[in-house]
Structure formats: C-alpha cells, structure tokens
C-alpha positions in Angstrom: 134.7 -145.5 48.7 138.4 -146.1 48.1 138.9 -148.6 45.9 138.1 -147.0 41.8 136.8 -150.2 40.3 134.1 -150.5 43.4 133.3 -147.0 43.0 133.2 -147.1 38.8 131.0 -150.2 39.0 128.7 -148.6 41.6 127.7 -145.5 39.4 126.8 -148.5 37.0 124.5 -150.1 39.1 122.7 -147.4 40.6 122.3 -145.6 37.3 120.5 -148.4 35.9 118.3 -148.4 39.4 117.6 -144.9 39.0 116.5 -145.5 35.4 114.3 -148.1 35.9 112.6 -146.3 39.1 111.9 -143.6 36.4 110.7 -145.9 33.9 108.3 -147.2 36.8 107.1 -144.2 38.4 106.9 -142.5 35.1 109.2 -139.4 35.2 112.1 -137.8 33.9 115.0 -140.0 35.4 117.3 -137.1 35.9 115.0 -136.3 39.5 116.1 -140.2 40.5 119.8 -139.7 39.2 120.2 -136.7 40.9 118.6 -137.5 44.1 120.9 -141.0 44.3 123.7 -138.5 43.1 123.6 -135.9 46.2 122.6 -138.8 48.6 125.8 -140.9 47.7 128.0 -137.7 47.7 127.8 -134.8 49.9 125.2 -136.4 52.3 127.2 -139.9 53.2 130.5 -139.1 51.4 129.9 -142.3 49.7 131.2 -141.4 46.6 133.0 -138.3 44.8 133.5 -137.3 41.5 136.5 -135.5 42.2 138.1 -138.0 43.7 137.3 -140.9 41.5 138.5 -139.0 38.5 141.2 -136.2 39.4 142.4 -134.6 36.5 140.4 -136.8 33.9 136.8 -135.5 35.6 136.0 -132.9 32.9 137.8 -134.2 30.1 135.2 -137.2 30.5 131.9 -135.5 31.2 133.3 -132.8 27.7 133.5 -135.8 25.8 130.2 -137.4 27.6 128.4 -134.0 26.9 129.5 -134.1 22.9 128.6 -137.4 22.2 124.8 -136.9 23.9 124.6 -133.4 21.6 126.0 -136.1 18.4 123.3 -138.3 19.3 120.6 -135.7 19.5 121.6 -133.8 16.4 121.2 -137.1 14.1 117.6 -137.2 14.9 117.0 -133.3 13.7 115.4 -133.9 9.8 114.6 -130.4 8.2 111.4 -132.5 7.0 110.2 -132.4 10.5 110.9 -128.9 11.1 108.8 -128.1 8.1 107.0 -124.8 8.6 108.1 -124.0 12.3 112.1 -123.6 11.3 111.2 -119.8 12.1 110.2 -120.6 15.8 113.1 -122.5 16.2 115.4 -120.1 14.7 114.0 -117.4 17.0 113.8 -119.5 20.3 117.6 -119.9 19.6 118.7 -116.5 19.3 115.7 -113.8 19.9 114.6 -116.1 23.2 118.4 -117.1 23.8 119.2 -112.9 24.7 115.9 -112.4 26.2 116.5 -115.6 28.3 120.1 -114.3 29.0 118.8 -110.6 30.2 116.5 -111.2 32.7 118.1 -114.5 34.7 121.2 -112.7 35.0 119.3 -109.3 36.1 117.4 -111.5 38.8 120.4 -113.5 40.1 122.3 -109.9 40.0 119.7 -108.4 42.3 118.4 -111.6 44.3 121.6 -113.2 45.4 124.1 -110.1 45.3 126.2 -111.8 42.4 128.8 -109.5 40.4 127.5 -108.6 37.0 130.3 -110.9 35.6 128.8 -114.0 37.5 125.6 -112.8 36.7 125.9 -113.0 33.1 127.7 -116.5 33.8 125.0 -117.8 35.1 122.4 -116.5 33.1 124.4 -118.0 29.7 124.4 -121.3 31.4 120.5 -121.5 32.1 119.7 -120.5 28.3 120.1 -124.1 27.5 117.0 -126.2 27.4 117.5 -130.2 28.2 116.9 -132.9 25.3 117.9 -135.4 28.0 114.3 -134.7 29.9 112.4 -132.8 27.2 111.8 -136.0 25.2 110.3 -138.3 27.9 108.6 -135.2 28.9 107.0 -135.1 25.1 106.0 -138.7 25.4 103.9 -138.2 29.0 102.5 -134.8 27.3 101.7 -135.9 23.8 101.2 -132.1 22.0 100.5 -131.9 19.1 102.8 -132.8 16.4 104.3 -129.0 15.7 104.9 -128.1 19.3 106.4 -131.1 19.6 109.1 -130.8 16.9 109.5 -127.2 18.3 110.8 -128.1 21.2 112.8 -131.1 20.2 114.7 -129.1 18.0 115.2 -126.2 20.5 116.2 -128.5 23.3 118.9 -129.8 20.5 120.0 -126.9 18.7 120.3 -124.7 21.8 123.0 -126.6 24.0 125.9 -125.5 22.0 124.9 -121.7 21.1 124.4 -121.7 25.1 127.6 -123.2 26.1 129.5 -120.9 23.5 127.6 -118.1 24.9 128.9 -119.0 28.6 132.1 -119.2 26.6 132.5 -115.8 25.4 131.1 -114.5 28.9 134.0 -116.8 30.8 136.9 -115.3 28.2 135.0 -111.9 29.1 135.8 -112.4 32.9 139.3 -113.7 32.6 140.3 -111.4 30.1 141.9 -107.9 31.3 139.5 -104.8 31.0 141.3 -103.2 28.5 141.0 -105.7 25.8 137.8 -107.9 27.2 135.4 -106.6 24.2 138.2 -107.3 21.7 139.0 -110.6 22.8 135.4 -111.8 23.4 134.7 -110.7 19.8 137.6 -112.7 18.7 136.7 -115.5 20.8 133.2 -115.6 19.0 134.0 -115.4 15.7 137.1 -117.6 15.8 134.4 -120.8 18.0 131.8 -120.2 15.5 134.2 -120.3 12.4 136.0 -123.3 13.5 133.5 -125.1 14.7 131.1 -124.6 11.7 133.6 -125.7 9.3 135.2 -128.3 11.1 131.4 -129.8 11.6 130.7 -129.3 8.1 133.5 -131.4 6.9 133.0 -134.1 9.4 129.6 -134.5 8.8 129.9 -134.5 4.6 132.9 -136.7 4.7 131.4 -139.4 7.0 128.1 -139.2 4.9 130.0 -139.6 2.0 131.7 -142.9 3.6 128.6 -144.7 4.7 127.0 -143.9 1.5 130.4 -145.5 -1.0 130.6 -148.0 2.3 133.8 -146.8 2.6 133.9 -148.5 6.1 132.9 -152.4 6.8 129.7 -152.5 8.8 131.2 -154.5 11.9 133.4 -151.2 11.9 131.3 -148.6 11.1 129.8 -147.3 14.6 133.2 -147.6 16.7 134.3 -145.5 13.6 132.3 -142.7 14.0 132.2 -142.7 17.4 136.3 -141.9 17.6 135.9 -139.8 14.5 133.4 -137.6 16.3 135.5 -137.4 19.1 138.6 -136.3 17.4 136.3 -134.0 15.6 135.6 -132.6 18.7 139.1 -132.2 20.4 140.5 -130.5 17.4 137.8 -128.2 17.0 138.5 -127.5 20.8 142.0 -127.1 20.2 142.1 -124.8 17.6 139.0 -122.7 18.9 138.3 -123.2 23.0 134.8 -124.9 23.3 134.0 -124.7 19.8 133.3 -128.7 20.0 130.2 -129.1 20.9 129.3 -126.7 17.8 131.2 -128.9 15.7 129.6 -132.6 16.6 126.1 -130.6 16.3 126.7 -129.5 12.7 128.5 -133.0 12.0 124.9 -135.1 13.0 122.7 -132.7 11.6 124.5 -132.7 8.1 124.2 -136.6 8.9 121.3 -136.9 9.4 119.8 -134.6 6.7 122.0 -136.2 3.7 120.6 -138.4 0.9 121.1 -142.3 1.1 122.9 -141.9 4.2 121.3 -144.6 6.5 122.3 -143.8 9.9 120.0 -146.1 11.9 122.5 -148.4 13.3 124.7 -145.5 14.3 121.6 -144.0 16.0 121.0 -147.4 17.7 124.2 -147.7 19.2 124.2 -143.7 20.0 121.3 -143.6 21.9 122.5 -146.5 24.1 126.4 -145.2 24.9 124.0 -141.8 25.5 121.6 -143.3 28.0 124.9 -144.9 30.1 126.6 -141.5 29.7 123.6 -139.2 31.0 122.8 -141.8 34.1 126.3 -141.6 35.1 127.4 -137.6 34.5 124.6 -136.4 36.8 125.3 -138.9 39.5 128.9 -138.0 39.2 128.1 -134.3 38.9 125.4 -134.3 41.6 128.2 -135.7 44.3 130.7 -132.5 44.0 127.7 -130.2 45.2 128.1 -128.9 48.4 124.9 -128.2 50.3 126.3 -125.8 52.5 126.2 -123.4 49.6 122.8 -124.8 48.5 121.7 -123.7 52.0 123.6 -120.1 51.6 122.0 -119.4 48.7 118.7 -119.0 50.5 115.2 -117.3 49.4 116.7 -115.3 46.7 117.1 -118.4 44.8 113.5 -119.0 44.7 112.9 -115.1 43.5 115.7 -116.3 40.6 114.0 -119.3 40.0 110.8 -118.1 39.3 112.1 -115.5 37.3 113.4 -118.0 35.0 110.3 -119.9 34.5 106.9 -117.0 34.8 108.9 -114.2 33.3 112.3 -115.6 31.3 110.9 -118.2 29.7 107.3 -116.7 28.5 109.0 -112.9 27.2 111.3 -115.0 24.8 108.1 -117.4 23.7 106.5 -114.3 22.9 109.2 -112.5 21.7 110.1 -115.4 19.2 106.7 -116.0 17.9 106.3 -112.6 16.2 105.0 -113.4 12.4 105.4 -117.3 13.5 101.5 -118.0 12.6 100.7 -120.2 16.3 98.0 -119.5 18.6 98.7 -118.3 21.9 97.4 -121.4 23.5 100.0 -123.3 21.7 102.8 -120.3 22.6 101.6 -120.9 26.6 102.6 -124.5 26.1 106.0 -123.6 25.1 106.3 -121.0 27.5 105.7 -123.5 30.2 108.3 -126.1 29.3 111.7 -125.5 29.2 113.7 -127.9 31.6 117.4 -127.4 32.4 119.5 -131.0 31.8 122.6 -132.6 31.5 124.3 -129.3 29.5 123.7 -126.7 31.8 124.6 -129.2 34.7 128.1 -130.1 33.0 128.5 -126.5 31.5 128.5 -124.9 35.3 130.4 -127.7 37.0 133.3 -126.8 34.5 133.4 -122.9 34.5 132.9 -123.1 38.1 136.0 -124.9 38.7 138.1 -122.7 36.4 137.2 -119.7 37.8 137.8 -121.2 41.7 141.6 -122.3 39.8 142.2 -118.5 39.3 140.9 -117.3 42.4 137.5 -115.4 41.0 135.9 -114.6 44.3 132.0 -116.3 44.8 132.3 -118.8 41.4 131.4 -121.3 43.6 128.0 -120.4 44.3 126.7 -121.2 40.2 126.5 -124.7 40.4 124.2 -125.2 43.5 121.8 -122.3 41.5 121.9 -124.3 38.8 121.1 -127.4 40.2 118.1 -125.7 42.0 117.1 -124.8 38.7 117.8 -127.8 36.9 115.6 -129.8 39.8 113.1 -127.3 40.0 111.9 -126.9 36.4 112.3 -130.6 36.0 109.9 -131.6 38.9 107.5 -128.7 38.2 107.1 -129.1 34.6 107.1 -132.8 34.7 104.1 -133.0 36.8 102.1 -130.1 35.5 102.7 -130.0 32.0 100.6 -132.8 30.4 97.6 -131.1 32.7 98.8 -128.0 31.4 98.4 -129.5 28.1 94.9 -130.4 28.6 93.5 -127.3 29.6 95.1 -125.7 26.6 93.4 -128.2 24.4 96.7 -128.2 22.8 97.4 -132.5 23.4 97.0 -134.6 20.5 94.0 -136.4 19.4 93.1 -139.3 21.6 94.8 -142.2 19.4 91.9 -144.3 18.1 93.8 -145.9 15.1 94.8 -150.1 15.7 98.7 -151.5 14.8 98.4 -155.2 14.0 101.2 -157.0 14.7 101.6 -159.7 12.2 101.4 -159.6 8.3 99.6 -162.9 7.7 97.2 -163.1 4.7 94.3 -162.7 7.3 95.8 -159.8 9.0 96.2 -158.4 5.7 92.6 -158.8 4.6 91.2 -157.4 8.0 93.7 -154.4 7.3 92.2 -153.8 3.9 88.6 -153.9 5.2 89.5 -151.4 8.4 90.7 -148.9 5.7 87.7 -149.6 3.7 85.2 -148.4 6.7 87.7 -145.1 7.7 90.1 -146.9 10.6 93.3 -146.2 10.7 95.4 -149.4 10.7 99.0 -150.1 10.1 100.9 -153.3 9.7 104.2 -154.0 11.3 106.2 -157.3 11.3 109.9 -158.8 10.4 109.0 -160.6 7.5 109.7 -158.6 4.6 107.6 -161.1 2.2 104.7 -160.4 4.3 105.4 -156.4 4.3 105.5 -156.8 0.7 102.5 -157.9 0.3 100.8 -155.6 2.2 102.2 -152.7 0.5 100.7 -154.1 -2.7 97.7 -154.1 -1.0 98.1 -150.1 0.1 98.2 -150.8 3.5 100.0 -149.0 5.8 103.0 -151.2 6.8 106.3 -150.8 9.1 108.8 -153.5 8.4 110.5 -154.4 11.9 110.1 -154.7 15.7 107.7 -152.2 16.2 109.2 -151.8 20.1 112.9 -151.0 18.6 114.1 -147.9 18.7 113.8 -147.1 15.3 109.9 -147.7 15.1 110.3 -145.0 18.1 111.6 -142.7 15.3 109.8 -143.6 12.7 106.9 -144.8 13.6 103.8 -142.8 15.1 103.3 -144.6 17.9 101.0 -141.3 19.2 98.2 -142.7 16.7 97.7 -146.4 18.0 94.9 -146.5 20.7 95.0 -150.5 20.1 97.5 -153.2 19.5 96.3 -156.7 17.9 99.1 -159.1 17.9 98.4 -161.6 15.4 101.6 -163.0 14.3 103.4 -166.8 14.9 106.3 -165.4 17.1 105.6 -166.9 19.9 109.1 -165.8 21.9 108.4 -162.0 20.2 104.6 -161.6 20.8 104.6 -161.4 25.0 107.3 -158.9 24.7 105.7 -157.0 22.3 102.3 -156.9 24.6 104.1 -156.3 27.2 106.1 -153.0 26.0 102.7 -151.5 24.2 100.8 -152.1 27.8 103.9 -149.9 29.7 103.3 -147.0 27.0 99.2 -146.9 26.1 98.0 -149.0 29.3 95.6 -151.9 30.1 92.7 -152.7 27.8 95.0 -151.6 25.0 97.1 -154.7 23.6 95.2 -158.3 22.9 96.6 -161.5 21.6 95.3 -164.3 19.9 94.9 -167.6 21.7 97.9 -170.3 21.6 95.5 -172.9 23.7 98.5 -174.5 25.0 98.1 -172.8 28.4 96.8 -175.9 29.6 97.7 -178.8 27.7 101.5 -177.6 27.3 103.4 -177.4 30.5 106.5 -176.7 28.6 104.7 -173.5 26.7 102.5 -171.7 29.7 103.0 -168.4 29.4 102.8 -166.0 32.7 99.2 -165.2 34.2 99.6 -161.8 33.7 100.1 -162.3 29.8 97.1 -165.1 29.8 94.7 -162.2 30.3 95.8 -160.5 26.8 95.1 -164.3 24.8 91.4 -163.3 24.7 91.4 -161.7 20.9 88.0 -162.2 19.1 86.5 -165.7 20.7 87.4 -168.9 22.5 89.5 -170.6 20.4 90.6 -168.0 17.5 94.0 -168.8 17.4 96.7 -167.9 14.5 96.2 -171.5 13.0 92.6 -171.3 13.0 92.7 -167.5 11.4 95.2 -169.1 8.6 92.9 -172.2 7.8 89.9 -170.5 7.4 91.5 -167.9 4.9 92.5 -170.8 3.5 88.9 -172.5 2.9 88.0 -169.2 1.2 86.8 -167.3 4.2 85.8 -164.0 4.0 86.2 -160.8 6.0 83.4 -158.9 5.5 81.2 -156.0 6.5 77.7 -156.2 7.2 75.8 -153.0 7.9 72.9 -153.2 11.2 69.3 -152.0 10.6 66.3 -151.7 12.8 65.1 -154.6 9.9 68.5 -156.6 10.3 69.6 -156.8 14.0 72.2 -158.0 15.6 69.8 -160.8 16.7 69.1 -161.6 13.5 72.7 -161.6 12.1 73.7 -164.5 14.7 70.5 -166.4 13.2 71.7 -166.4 10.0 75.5 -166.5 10.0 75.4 -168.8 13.3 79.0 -170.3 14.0 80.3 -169.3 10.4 80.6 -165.8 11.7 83.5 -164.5 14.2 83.0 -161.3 14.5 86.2 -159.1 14.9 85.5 -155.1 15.2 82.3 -153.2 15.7 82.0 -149.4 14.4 79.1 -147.5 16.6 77.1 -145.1 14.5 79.6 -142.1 15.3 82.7 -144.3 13.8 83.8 -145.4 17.0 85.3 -148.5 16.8 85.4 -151.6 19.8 87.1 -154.8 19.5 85.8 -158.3 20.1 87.5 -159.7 23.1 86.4 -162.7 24.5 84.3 -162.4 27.8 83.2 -158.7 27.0 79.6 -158.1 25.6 79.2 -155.9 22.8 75.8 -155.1 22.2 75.6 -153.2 18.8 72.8 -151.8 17.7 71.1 -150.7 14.3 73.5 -148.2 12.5 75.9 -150.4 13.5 79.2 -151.7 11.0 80.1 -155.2 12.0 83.2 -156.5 10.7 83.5 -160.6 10.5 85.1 -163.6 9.4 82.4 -165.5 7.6 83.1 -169.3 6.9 82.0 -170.0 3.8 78.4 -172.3 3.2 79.4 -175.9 4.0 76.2 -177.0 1.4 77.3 -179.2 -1.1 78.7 -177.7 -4.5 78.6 -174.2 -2.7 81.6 -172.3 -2.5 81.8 -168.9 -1.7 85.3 -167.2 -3.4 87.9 -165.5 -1.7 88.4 -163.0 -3.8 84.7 -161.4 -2.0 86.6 -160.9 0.7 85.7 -157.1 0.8 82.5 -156.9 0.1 80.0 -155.0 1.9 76.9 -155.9 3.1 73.9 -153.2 3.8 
C-alpha cells in the first residue's frame, strides 16, 4: 500500500475490527491483532511497518510501549497489594532469574543459538503481558489475591525485563575485555537514573494536580507530554532506562494522598487501547515466516520449556515463606502470557544487532512471537477451566446492584441488607447517593459501566442487575453492557408501558424482554406513587401455618412481591411470566399497599418491619 495516509488509516480500522471480534468471541484481542497483522504483512504484502514508518518505526512503538507501562502503573495501589507484596517482589526478581536460566538454556540447546542470543532471548520472555493478563482475569475470575498477584507482576515486570535485555544487549556489543564492567555500569547507571528521574516526575505532577497547578481542560495533554519527556531524558542520560522511569512516575501517582487521577486514567486507558491494537498489527507485518518456518520443532521443545518448567520453578521458587496454597501457586504457574513488551522489546534489539552485523539476531523475533501466540491461545482457553478444577475461582456472585437511587430502591436496599443480601446502589445523582449512604447502604456514585466503576467497583460480586432508575436514554445501555459481562437472565428492567402506545419511544425487541421486573405493570412511576401513599417494603416469613396460598389471600393486589429467599438464603427475583413457587421457610419480600379502609393508614416509617 503506497500511499501513508491509506495505510495509517487502515491500521485504524482494522484494529478496531480486531477488537471488537475479540470483544465478540471473548478472547484476548492480541490473537485477532496479530493474526490481521501477519495476514496483511508478510502473507499479501499489504502493509509494512517498515515501510510506513522508516526511521520513526521504533521511536513510535518506545513511546507507544511507555505510555501503556504509564497507564498500567497508575492502577497499581499498595492497598491492593496488601499482604501478597512478597509474592510480587519475588515473581519479579527470584522468578525473573529462574525464568531467565532455563528459556535461554532451552533455546541454547533446542535451536543452536549462541549463548549471547540465548540470554537475549531468554531476558525478553521474562516479561509477562498486562495487555492480555487483565481480560484474561475477567474470563477467569480467581480469587481476589491471585488476582492482584498477577496484575501487579504483569505491571511491575515489563521494565526490570526490558532493562534486563538491556544489560544483556550492552553485554553483546560491548568488547570482551570490558563487557562485565560496562554491563555493571550500564545497570547501575539505568536503575539510578531512572529511579530518580521517575520519582521526581511522579512527586512533582502529584503535587500539581493536588495545588491544581494545571487547568483541568489542560491537565491530561499535560501529563501525557510530561511523561513523555520524562521518558526521553531518562533515555538519554541512561539507555533504556525510560520505561523504569514512567513506571515509578504512575505508581508514585497513583499511590499519593488527594491526588485524583481518574480522568488521567480515563483518557490513559483509551490512547493505550489505540496504541496496543495498532503496535502489534504493525509489529506483526515485519515478521518473516520463512524464519518462523526455519525455526522448526525445536521451538516447540523451547516453548514448552517456558510454560511446564520456566514458569512453574520460579512460582515455586517465589512462594517460599509466601503463606498460599499450592492450588493457588498452580494457578499462577499456569498463566503467564507474553504481550505487547516482549513483542516491541525483540522487534527493537533485533534490528540493532542485524545494524551491526551480529550473525543469526534475526531469528528472536519469530521465537518470540511463537511464544507470545502460544501462551496467549493456550492459557486463554484453558485457564478459567484450570481455575475450576483448582477450586481456586471466586465465589459464584450472588449479590444484586440496583441501578437507580429512588426512595423505593433505597427502601428495598435497606430491607435486602436486613435479610443478609448483598446489595449496592449505583446512580449519577449525587442527592440520591446521599441519601442512601445515610441509610448505610452500599452506594457507587456514577455510571456503573464507566471505566472507573471497572476500577472501583466489584463488579465480580453482582450475580443480578435491577435497573430501577428514570433514565430512560441511560437504562438500555446499562442492560445491555451488564448482559455482555454476567449473561442472560442477569439484568431486568422495570416496565415503561410505552412499548405500545408510544411509537416514538419503542425500544428494541431484544431490550423488551428485560422490561419484565416484578409484575405487569410495575413501572418507575408506579414504584414512586406507592412509596408515596405510605407503602411499605416488607418481609413476611412462610410457615407450614401461613403459606404462600394464604399470603395472596390476605394481602391480594396490595402485595407486589419483589425477591424471594429459599430456606438456604438463596435469593430469586420476581420477573414477570416466571412462577416462583415458595414454600414454607420461605422470606418473601413485598411492596404492600397500605389498607384502603377508611381512617386506616398504615405509616411509612414501618417500612422494615418483619413479619414471622
């Protein structure tokens, strides 16, 4: 493709194909990306990085690569880490040399590679990826500390690998009389400058957010070029001691008191999401599969050393005095997928030792890639069965987020909590929010879809979604994002009953199904006007003297029940159309209308009383 602005704009469009194929088919979307990558490139000739770019090729994917390691790094709280900072400590140093030792031994002995290379390469497949390890958590769901544990590694471990390929590069190019001497120089002059430089970075843009130093409208363009020049000095001063830098610069970040860094983190993660679609599409086209094909069988003896001996020695080896069970340590022996770092990383040493003539460097990146696509594939298929039989997944999520803080919602909330159900309130309307925290009930203030409910929000404990609130433009895509992540038979809406009689308001078939909340005709307005003739939500308590027979007969239509609780404390929602049959033992929990008999009236304030 000659012309650049054809070619620019088509690494555009197919990354955003490729990540919504992923999003669809529910895997990492670095297989898609690099798939589309190697199709477009060596296979057609289509497109080439080298080409498109020239001289500017790696400049771009360094300062791609550092602003995906920013991004990562301001999501690293030491709260999280809480407990487990040993593990991670260990995984990045004890299971960095272990990791280090055997790839380059097997690549050494497998594929005939000099010691030099074989070191190279086993540096470079240290790294684990956060680019696939995250969507990877999501699909898995493990519990909450194995989680974090890999989170962090995948985070904290890109830059102490790509400074460990570094001092094995300055090893190579450096003459054999002095190679020790200026490797050890090398290390201690990247780690230096980089520490301190990140340090400084991080503290004085904290510092600026906090005083507000910098107008909002300006605030993440400004960071953005600050961490960039952070970046490019620290690499000027001290080669590849950058990506250190950035790291130490978000973690400081994100770890500093009344630092809010949520917007920054907003825009981060989308510049990151264009930057990863588009590095390994670009990457993926300089491979040439003639080497791929050289490599032959003794990249599959490599490979697997990597992932059933690498991987599982440094687990171990890292978990001494640690405290986790060895179900839990087989977990994180099992997944460790190579991304965007490792990809980048190779691509770059690659082509400087092919600049000064180092005989066979051009055989790491296609091993690399193998690797990369290997672990990827593998452990994104097996690991969340892996999971399973290591009884080491989560909880099934059995506690409800209502959408909507209405006066209602917020007495249903109260009475969930009174019978032992999780339940958390989420909506955009502070005043309502308010309330609710009054009330101690469990609230998030914002779109609970957004990224930063994502972060701060445990979506992992919801099994059910209520959307009770009068957004109508917000509530379909709210329903709509919950179903994509928990499935069907997980999100219900209240009626609008203007499906029929409003033309101008029908909302899609598909969503029409989820309008089934409680009974025929519950809708927002209803809920509101019946809280406001002193309704009650109530609890009422079945018996083999009072069954559910008999409830009807008394309440009749004053009663709408809302959420049954079986005798075990398993909870089922009242959806319109399904039978629930409970039985005695039985907690029913209602909106009772109160008496209509003349000079009756029940009060409001009974709204939590429980019947037995």
């Amino acid at each position: 493709m000659s012309d650049p602005l054809l070619s620019l704009v088509s690494v555009g469009l197919l990354s955003i194909a490729c990540q919504y194929l992923a999003y669809k088919i529910r895997l990492p979307a670095i297989l898609p990306l690099l798939i589309v990558g190697i199709v477009v490139g060596p296979v057609f000739g289509v497109l080439n990085a080298d080409s498109l770019f020239g001289d500017l090729l790696f400049p771009v994917v360094s300062l791609s690569v550092a602003i995906i390691l920013f991004e990562g790094s301001l999501t690293l709280k030491f709260s999280d880490i809480a407990g487990h900072g040993n593990m991670v400590r260990n995984l990045c140093s004890i299971g960095v040399v272990v990791t280090w030792i055997v790839a380059a031994t097997a690549a050494h002995y497998s594929l005939d590679l000099s010691w030099q290379l074989s070191f190279l390469f086993g540096a470079i497949v240290t790294v684990t990826g956060p680019t696939v390890i995250v969507p990877m958590l999501r699909t898995v769901r493990p519990k909450t500390n194995l989680a974090n544990i890999l989170r962090w590694e995948g985070i904290v471990i890109d830059p102490i690998g790509a400074l460990l390929a570094v001092l094995v590069f300055e090893f190579i190019v450096a003459s054999q009389e002095t190679a020790i001497t200026h490797t050890l120089i090398a290390f201690g002059k990247t780690v230096g400058i980089g520490s301190v430089l990140g340090l400084a970075a991080g503290y004085l843009l904290g510092l600026s957010i906090r005083k507000e130093w910098i107008p909002h409208y300006l605030l993440n363009t400004a960071v953005l070029t600050i961490i960039l020049g952070v970046f490019a000095a620290s690499n000027y001063v001290a080669h590849e001691s950058g990506l250190l830098a950035v790291t130490i610069a978000g973690m400081v970040l994100a770890n500093m008191k009344d630092v809010d860094v949520e917007d920054i983190l907003e825009f981060k993660e989308t510049l990151s999401v264009l930057l990863i679609s588009g590095l390994f599409i670009l990457l993926a086209t300089r491979l040439n599969l003639q080497s791929v094909i050289d490599v032959g069988w003794g990249s599959v003896v490599v490979l697997a050393a990597i992932m059933f001996v690498a991987r599982p020695l440094s687990v171990m080896a890292s978990s001494i005095g640690t405290g986790l069970k060895l179900n839990e340590l087989a977990l994180l022996s099992w997944i460790a997928p190579r991304g965007i770092v490792a990809a980048a990383v190779s691509a770059l040493f690659s082509l400087k030792l092919e600049e000064i003539g180092y005989e066979g460097a051009g055989i790491i990146v296609p091993i690399v890639f193998m690797v990369i696509i290997a672990t990827v594939v593998v452990q994104s298929l097996t690991s969340r069965t892996v999971a399973s039989l290591l009884k080491v997944r989560a909880p099934a999520p059995t506690g409800y987020l209502i959408f909507g803080g209405s006066k209602f919602n917020r007495a249903l909330a109260c009475e969930m909590l009174n019978q032992k159900l999780d339940v958390t309130i989420a909506d955009t309307n502070w005043d309502a929010i308010r309330e609710a925290r009054m009330m101690d009930i469990p609230v998030y203030f914002g779109n609970p879809m957004s990224d930063h409910a994502a972060r701060h929000l445990d979506l992992n404990t919801f099994g059910t979604v209520l959307i009770m609130s009068p957004y109508k433009q917000l509530n379909p895509l709210i329903a709509y994002h919950f179903e994509y992540t928990m499935g069907k038979d997980k999100v219900w809406a209240l009626t609008n009953n203007e499906q029929s009689t409003r033309p101008s308001h029908q909302v899609s078939e598909q969503y029409a199904k989820k309008l089934t909340l409680f009974d025929e005709g519950v809708t927002y307005g209803y809920l509101a006007s019946a809280i406001a003739r002193e309704s009650q939500v109530k609890t009422t308590r079945l018996s083999e003297e009072f069954s559910y027979e008999q409830y009807i007969k008394q309440y009749g239509e004053r009663a709408t029940p809302l959420i049954a609780i079986n005798a075990e404390g398993k909870s089922y929602t009242f959806i319109n159309g399904n039978s629930i049959e409970p039985k005695a033992g039985w907690r029913l929990i209602s909106l009772i209308e109160p008496e209509r008999d003349e000079g009756t009236t029940e009060s409001a304030n009974k709204g939590h009383h429980i019947e037995s």
